[in-house]
One Martini backbone bead per residue (centre of mass of N, CA, C, O) as a GRO file, in nm:
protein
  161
    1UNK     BB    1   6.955   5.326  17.087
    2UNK     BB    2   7.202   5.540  16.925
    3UNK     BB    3   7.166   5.799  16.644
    4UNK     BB    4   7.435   5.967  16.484
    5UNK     BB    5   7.394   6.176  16.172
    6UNK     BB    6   7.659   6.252  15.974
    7UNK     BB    7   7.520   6.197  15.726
    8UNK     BB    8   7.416   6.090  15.463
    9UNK     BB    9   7.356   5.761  15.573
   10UNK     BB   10   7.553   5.839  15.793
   11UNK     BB   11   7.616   5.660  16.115
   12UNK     BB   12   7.629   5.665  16.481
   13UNK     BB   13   7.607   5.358  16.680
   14UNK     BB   14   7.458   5.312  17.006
   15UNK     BB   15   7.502   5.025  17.213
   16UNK     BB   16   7.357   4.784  17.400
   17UNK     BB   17   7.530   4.549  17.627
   18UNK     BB   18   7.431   4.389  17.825
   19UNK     BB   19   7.431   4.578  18.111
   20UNK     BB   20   7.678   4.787  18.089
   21UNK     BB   21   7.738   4.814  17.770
   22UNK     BB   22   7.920   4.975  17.488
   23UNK     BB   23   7.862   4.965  17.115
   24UNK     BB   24   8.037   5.083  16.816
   25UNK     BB   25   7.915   5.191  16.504
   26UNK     BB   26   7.891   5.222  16.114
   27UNK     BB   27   7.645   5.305  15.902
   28UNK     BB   28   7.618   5.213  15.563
   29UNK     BB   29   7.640   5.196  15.275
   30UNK     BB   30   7.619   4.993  15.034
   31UNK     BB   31   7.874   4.802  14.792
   32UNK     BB   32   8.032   4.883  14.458
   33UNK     BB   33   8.227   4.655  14.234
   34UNK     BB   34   8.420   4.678  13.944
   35UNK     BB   35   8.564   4.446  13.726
   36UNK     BB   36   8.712   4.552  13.436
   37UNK     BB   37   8.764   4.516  13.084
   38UNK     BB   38   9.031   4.581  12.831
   39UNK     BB   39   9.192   4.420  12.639
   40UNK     BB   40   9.310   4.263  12.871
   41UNK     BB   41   9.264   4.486  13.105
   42UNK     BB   42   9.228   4.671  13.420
   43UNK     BB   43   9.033   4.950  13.533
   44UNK     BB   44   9.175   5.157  13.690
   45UNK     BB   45   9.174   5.385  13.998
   46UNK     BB   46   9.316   5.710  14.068
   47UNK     BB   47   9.281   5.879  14.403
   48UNK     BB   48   9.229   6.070  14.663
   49UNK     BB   49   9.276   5.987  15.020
   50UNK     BB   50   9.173   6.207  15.292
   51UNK     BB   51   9.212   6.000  15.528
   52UNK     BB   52   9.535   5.947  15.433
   53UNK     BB   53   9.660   6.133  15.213
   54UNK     BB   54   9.638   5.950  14.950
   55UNK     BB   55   9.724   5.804  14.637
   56UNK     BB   56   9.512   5.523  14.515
   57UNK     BB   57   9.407   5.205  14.398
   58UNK     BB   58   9.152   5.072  14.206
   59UNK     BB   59   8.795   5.007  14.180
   60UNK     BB   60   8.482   5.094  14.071
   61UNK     BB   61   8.304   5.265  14.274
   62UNK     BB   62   8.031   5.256  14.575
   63UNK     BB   63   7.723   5.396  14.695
   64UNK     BB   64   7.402   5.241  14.730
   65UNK     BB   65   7.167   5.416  14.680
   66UNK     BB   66   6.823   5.519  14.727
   67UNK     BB   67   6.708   5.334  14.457
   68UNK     BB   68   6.922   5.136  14.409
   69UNK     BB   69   7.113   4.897  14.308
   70UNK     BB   70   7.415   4.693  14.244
   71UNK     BB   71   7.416   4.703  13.981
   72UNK     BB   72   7.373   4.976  13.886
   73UNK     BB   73   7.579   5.070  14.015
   74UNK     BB   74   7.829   4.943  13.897
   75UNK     BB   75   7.779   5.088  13.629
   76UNK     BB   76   7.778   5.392  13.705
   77UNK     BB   77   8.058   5.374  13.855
   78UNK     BB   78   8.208   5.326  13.594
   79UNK     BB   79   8.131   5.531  13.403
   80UNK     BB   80   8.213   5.784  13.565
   81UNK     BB   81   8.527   5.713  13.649
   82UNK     BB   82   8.603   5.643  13.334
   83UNK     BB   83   8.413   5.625  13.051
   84UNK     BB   84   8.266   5.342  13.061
   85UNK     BB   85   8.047   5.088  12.930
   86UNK     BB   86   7.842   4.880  12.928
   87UNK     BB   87   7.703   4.640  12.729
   88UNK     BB   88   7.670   4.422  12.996
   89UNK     BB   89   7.608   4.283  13.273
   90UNK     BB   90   7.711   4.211  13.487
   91UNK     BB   91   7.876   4.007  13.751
   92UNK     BB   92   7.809   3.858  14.014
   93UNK     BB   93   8.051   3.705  14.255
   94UNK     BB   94   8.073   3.867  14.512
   95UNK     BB   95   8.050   3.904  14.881
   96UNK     BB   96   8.110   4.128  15.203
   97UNK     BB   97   8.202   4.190  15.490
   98UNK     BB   98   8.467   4.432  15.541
   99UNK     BB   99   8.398   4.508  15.923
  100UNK     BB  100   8.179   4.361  16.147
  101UNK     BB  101   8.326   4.519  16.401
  102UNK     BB  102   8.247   4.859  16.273
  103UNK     BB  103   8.044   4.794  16.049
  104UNK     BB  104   7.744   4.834  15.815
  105UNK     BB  105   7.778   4.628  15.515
  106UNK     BB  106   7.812   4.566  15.199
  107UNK     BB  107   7.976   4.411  14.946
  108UNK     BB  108   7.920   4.395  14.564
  109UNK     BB  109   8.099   4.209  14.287
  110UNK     BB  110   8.189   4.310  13.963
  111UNK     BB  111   8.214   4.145  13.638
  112UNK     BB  112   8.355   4.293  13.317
  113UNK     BB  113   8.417   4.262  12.921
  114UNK     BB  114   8.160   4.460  12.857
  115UNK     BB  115   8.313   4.780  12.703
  116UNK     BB  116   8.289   5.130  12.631
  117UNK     BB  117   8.391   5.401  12.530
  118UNK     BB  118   8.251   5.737  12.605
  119UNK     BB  119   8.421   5.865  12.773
  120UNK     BB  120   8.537   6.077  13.074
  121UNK     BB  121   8.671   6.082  13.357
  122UNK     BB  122   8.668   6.196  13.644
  123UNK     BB  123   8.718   6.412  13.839
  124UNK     BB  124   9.006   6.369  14.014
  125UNK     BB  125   9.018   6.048  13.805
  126UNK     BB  126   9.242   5.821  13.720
  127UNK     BB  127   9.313   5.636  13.421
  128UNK     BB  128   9.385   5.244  13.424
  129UNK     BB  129   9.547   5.014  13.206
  130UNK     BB  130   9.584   4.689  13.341
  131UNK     BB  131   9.740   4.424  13.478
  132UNK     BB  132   9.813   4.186  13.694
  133UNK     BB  133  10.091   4.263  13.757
  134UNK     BB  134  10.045   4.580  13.816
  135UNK     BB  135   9.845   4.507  14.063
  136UNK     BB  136  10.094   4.315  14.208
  137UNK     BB  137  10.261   4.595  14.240
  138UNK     BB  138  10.085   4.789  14.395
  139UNK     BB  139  10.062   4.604  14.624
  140UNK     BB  140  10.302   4.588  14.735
  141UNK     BB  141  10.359   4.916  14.733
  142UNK     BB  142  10.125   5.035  14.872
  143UNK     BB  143   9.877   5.154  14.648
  144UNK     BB  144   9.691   4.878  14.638
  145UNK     BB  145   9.530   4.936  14.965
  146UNK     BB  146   9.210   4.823  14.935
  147UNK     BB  147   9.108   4.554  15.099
  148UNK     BB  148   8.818   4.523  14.928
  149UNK     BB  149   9.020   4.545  14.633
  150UNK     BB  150   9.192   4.261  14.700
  151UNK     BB  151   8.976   4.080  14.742
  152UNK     BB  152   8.799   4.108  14.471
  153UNK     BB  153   9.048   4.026  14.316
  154UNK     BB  154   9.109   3.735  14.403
  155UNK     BB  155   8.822   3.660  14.397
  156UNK     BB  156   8.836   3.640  14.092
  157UNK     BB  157   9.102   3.450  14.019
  158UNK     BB  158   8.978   3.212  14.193
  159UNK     BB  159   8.742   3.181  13.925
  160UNK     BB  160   8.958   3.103  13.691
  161UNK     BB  161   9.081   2.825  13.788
   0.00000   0.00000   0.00000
């Protein structure tokens, strides 16, 4: 196996397989997603992503760093980019590989209603409270269009049925 160090903790992954193959793949640290109520709005955040060119609709989320929990990162994370600090722990609800035939990583979702605002959002990130239809109403319009944000976006809505 070669391991080709792109970044702090992001490397390009070389494996042989079978006699003959090389499979690639990218392992990145694993990622914490939060999904905050503020009376009844969804604290949603918008930033340019370089990758794509465009300004996306997220919940605020990051890289769990070496040394932190993937709660502390939910809570730091949702603190950093919106300027709310929970009140109360998070709830994790669900877990997922975003992509395991091409990342090594794991995404952990948590929700929190007890949020207070303490502070303003990180430069560069605009923050939005909408509602559950202004979320799907953005993802139609493929502007809340990060596949990892919108699949823990319903599955959150189908822990409320």
């Amino acid at each position: 196996m070669k391991i080709t160090k792109l970044y702090t903790e992001i490397s390009l992954i070389e494996k042989k397989f079978k006699k003959d193959k090389i499979f690639y793949f990218i392992k990145t640290p694993n990622v914490a997603i939060t999904i905050a109520k503020s009376k009844n709005k969804f604290l949603i955040v918008s930033q340019k992503r370089i990758a794509i060119n465009k300004t996306t609709y997220e919940f605020p989320g990051g890289f769990i760093d070496k040394g932190f929990t993937a709660l502390q990162t939910a809570k730091n994370e949702l603190h950093e980019e919106t300027g709310y600090k929970c009140l109360k722990n998070p709830k994790q609800f669900v877990s997922f590989y975003p992509e395991p035939g091409r990342l090594k990583c794991k995404y952990f979702c948590f929700f929190t209603d007890k949020v207070l605002k303490k502070g303003k959002p990180e430069k560069d990130i605009n923050l939005h409270l909408l509602s559950k239809n202004q979320i799907f109403n953005l993802i139609k319009k493929n502007k809340f269009n990060h596949a990892s944000h919108v699949y823990a976006f319903l599955s959150y809505l189908n822990l409320k049925k």
